[in-house]
DSSP file (Angstrom, degrees, kcal/mol; ACC not computed):
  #  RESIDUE AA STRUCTURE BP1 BP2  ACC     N-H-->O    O-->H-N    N-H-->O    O-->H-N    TCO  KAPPA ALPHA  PHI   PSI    X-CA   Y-CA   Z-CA
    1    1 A X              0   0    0      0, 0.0    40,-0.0     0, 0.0    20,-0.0   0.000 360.0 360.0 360.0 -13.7   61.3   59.1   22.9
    2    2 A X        +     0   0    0      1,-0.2     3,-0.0     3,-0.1    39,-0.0   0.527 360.0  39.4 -82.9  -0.9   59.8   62.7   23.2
    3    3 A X  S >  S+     0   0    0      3,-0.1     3,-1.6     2,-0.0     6,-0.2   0.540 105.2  80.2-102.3 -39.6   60.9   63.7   19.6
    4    4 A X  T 3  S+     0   0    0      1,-0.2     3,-0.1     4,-0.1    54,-0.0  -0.472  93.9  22.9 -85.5 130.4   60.1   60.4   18.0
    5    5 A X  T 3  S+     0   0    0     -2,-0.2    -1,-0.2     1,-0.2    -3,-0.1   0.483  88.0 156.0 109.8 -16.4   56.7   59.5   17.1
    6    6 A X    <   -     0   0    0     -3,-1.6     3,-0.5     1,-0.1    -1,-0.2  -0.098  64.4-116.0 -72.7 164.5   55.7   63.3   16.9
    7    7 A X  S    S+     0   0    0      1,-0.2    -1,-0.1    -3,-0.1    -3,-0.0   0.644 114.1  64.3 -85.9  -2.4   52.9   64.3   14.8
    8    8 A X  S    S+     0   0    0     -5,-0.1     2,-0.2     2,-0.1    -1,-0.2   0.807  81.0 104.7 -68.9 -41.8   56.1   66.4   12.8
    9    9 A X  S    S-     0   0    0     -3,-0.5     2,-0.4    -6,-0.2    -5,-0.0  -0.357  81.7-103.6 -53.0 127.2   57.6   63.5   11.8
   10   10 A X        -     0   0    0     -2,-0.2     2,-4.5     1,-0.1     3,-0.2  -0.651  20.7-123.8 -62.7 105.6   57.4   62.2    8.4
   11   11 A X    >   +     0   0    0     -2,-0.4     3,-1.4     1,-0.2    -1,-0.1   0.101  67.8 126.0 -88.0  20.5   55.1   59.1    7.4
   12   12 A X  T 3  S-     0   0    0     -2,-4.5    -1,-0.2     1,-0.3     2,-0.1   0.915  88.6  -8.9 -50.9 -61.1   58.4   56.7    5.9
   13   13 A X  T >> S+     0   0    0     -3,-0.2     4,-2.2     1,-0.1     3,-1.5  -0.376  71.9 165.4-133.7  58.8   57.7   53.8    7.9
   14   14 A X  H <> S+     0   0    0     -3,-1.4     4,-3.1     1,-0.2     5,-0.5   0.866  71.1  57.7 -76.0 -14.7   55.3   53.8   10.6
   15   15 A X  H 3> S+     0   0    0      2,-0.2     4,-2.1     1,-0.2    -1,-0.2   0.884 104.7  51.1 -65.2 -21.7   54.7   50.5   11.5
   16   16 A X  H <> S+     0   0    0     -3,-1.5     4,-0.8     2,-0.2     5,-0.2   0.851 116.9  58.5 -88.6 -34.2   58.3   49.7   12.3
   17   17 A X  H  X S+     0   0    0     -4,-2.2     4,-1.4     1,-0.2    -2,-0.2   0.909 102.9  42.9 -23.5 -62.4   57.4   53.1   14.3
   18   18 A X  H  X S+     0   0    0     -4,-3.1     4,-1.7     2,-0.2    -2,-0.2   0.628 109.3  59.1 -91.0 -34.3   55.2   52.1   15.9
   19   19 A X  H  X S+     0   0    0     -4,-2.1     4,-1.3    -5,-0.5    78,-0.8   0.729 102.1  57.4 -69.9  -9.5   57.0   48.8   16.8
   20   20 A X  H  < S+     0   0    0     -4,-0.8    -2,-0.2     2,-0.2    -1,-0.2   0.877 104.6  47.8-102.9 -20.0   59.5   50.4   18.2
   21   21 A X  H >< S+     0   0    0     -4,-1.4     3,-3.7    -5,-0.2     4,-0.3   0.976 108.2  57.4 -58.2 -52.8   57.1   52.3   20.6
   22   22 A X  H >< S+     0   0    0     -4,-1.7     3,-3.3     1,-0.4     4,-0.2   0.847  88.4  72.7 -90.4 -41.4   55.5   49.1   21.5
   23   23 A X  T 3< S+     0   0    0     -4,-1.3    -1,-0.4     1,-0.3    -2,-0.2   0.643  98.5  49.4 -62.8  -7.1   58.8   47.9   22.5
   24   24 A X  T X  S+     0   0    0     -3,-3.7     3,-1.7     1,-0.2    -1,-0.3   0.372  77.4 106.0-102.6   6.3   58.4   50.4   25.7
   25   25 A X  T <  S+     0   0    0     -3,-3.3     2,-0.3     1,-0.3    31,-0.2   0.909  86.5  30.0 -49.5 -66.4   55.4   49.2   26.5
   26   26 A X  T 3  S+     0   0    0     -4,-0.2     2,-0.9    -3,-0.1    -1,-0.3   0.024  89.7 119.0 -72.3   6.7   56.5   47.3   29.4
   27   27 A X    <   -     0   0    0     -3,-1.7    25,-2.6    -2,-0.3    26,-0.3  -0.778  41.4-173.0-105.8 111.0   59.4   49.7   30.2
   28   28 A X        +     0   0    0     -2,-0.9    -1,-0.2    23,-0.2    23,-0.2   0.632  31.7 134.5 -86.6 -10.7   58.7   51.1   33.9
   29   29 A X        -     0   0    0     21,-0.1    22,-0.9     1,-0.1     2,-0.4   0.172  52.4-132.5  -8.6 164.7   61.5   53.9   34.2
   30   30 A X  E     -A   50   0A   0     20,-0.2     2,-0.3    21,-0.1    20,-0.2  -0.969  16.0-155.9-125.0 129.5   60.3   56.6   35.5
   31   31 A X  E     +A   49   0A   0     18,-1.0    18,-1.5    -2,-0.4     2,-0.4  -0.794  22.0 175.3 -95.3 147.0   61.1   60.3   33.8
   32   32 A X  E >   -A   48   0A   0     -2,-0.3     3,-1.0    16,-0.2    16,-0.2  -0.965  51.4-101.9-150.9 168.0   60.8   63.6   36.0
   33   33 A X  T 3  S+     0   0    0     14,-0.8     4,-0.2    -2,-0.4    15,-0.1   0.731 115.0  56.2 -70.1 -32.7   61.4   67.3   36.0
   34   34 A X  T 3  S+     0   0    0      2,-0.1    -1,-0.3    -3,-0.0     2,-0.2   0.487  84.9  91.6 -86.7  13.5   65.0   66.7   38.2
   35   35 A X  S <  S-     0   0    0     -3,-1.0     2,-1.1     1,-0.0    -4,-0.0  -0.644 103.6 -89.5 -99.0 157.7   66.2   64.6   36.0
   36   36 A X        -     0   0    0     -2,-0.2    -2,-0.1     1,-0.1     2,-0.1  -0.596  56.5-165.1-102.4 116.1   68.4   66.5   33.3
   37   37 A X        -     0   0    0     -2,-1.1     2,-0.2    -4,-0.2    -1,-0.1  -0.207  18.2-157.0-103.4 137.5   66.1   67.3   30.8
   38   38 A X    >   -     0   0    0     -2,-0.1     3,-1.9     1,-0.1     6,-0.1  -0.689  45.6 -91.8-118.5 176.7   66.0   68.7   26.7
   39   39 A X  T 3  S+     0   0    0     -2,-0.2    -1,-0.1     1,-0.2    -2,-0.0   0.873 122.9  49.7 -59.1 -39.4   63.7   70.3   24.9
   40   40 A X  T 3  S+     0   0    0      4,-0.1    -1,-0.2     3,-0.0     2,-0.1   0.437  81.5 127.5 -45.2 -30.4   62.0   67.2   23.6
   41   41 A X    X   -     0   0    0     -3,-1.9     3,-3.0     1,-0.2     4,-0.5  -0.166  56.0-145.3 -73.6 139.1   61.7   65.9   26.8
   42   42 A X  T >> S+     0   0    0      1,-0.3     3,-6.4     2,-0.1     4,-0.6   0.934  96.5  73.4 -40.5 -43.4   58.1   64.6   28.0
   43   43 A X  H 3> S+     0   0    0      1,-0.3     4,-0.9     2,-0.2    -1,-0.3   0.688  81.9  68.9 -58.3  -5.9   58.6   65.6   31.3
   44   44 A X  H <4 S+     0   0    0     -3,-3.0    -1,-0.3     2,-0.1    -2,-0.1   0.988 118.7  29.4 -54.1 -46.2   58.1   69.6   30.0
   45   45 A X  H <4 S+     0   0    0     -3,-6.4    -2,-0.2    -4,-0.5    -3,-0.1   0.986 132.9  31.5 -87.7 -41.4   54.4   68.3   29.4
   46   46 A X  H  < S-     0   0    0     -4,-0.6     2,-2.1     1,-0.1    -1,-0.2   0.189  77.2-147.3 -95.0  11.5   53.9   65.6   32.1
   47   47 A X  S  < S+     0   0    0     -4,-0.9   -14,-0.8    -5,-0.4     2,-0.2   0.489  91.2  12.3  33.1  -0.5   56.2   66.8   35.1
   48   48 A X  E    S+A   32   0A   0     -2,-2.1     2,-0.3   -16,-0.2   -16,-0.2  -0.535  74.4 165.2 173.4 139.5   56.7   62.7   35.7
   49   49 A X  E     -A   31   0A   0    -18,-1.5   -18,-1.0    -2,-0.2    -6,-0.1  -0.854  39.6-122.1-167.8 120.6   55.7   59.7   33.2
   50   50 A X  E  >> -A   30   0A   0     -2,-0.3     4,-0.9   -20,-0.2     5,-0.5  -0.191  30.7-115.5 -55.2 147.1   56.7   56.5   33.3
   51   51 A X  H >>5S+     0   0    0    -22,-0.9     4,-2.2     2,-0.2     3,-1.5   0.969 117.7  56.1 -66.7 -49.9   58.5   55.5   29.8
   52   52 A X  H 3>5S+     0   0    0    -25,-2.6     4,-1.9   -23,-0.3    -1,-0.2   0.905 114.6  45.9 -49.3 -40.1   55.0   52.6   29.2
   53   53 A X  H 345S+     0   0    0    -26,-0.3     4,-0.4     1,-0.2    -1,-0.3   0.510 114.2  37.4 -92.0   1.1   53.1   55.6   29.7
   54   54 A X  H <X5S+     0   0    0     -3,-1.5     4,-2.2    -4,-0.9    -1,-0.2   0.517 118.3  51.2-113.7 -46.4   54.7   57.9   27.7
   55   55 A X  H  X<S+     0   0    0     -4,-2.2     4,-2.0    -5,-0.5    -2,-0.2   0.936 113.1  50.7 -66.5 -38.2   55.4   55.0   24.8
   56   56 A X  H  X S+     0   0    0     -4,-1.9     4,-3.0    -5,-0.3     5,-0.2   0.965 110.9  49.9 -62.8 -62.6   51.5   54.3   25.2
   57   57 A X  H  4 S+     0   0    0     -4,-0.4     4,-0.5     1,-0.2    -2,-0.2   0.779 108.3  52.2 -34.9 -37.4   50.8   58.2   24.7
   58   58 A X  H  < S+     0   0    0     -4,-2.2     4,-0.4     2,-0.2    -1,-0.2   0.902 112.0  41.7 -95.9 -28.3   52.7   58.4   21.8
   59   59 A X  H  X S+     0   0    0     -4,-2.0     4,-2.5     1,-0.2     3,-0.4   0.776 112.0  53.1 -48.9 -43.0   51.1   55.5   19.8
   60   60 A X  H  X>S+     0   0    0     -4,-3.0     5,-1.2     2,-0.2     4,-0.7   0.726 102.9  53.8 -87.6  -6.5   48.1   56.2   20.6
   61   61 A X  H  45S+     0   0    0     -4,-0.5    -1,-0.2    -5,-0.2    -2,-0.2   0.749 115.2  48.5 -80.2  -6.1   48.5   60.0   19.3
   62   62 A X  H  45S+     0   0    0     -4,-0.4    -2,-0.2    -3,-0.4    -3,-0.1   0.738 120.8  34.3 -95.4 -50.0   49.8   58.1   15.9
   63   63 A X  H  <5S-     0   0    0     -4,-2.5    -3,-0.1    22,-0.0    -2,-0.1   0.438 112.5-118.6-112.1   2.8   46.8   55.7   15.8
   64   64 A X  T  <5 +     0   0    0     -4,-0.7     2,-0.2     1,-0.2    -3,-0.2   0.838  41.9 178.7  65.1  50.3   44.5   57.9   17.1
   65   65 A X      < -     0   0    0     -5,-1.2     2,-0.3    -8,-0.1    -1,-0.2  -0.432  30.0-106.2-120.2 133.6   43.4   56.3   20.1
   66   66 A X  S    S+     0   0    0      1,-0.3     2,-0.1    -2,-0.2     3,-0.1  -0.858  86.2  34.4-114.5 175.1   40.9   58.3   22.1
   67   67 A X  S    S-     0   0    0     -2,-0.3    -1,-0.3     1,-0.1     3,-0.1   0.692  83.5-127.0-103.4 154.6   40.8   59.8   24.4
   68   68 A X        -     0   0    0     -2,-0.1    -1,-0.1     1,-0.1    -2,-0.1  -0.029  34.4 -90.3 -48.8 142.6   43.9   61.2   24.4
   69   69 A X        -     0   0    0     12,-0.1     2,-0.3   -12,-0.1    -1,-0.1  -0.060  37.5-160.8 -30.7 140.8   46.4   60.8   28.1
   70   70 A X    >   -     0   0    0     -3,-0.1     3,-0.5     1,-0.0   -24,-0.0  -0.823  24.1-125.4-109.8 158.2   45.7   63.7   30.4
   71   71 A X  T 3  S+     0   0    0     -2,-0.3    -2,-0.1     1,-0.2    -1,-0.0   0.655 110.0  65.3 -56.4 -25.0   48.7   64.2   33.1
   72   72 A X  T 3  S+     0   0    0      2,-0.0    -1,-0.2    -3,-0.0    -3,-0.0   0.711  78.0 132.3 -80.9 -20.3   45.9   64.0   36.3
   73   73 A X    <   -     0   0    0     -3,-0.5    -4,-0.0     4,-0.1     2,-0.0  -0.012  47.6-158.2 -71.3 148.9   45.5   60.2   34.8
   74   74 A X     >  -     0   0    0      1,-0.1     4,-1.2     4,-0.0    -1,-0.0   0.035  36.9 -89.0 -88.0-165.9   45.7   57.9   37.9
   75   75 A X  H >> S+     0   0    0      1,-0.2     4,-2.0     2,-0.2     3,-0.5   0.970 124.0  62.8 -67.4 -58.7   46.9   53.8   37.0
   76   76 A X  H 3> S+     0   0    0      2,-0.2     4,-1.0     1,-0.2    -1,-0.2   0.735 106.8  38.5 -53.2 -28.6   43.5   52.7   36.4
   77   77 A X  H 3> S+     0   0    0      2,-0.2     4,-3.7     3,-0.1    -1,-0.2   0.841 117.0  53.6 -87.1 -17.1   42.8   55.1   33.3
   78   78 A X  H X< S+     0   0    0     -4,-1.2     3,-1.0    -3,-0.5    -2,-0.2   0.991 107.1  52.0 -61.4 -59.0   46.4   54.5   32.2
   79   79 A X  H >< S+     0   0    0     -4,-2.0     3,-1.1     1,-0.3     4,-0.5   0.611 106.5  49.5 -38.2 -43.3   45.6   50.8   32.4
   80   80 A X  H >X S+     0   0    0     -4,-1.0     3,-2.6     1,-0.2     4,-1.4   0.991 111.2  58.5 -70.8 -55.7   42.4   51.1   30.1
   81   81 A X  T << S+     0   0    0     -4,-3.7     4,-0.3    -3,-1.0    -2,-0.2   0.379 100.5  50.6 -87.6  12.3   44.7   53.2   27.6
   82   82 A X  T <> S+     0   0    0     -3,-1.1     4,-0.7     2,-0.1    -1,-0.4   0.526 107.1  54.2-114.9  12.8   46.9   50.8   27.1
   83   83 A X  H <> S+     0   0    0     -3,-2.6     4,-1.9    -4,-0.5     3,-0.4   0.913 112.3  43.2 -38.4 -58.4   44.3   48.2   26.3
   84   84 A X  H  X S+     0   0    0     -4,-1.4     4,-3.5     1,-0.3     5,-0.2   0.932 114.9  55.3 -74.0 -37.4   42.8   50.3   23.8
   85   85 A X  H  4 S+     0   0    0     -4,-0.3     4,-0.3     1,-0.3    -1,-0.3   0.806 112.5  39.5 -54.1 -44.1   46.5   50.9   22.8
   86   86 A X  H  < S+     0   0    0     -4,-0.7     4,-0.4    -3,-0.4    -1,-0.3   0.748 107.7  60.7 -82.0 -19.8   47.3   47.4   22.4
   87   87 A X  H >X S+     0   0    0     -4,-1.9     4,-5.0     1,-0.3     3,-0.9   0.940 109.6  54.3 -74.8 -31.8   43.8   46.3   20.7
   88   88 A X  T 3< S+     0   0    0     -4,-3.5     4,-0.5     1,-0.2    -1,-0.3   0.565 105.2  42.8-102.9  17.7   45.1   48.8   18.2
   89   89 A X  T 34>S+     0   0    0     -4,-0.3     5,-2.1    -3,-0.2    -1,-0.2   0.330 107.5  62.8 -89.6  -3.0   48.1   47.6   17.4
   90   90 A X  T X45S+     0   0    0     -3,-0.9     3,-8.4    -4,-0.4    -2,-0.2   0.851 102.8  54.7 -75.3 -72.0   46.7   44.3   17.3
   91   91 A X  T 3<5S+     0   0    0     -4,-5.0    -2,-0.1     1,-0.3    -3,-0.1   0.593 106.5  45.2  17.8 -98.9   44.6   45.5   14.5
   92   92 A X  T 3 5S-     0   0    0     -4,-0.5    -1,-0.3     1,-0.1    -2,-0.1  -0.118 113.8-119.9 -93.7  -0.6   46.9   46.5   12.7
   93   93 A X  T < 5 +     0   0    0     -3,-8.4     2,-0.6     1,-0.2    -3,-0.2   0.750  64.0 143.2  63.4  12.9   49.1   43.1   13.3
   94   94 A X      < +     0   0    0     -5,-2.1    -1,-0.2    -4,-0.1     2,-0.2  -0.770  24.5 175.0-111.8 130.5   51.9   45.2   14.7
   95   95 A X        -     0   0    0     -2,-0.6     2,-0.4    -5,-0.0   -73,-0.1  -0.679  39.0 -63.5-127.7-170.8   54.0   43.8   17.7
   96   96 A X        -     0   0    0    -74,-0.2   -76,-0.1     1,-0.2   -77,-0.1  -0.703  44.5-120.6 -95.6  89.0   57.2   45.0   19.7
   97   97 A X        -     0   0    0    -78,-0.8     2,-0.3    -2,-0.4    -1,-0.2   0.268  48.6 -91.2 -15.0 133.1   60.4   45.3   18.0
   98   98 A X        -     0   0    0      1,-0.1     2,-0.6     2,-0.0    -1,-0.1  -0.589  34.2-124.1 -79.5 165.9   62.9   42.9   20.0
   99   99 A X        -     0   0    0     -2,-0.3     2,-0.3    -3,-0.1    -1,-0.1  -0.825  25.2-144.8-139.8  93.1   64.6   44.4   22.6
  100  100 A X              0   0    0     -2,-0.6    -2,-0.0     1,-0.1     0, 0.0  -0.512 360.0 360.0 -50.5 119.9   68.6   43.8   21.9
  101  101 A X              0   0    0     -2,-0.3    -1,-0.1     0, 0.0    -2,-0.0   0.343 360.0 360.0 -81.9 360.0   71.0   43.3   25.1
């Protein structure tokens, strides 16, 4: 997810983008600096981010969601940003790609 979604990326389709972040909303993995890591990877910026919080980050840098995640954020500010995260994808009608097994 740390490549996809980037402000680099080209505009083809972003709502199916952007569904397919929403589909991590709920995804609690955890990412960290020992874990084995690529150039792409969040954890360069956020030294540990749950995959919801990272998927949340990256939508809301697409939809413009302020204000942008900080790394210091505790649970409670994540929690407000993925309100705002979800109200605007609500908007916009856009829900979570389903999640194949």
């Amino acid at each position: 997810l740390g490549r996809f979604g980037s402000k680099d990326d080209l505009d083809l389709d972003s709502n199916r983008r952007l569904s397919f972040l929403a589909s991590f909303l709920d995804d609690e993995d955890v990412r960290n600096r020992n874990d084995d890591v690529t150039q792409c990877d969040p954890v360069l910026r956020w030294g540990t981010i749950s995959i919801r919080d990272f998927a949340a980050s990256r939508i809301g840098e697409l939809l413009k969601v302020e204000p942008q995640p900080d790394p210091e954020w505790d649970k409670e500010t994540w929690s407000a940003h993925h309100g705002r995260v979800s109200e605007a994808l609500a908007k916009l009608g856009i829900t979570a790609m389903s999640k194949q097994r």
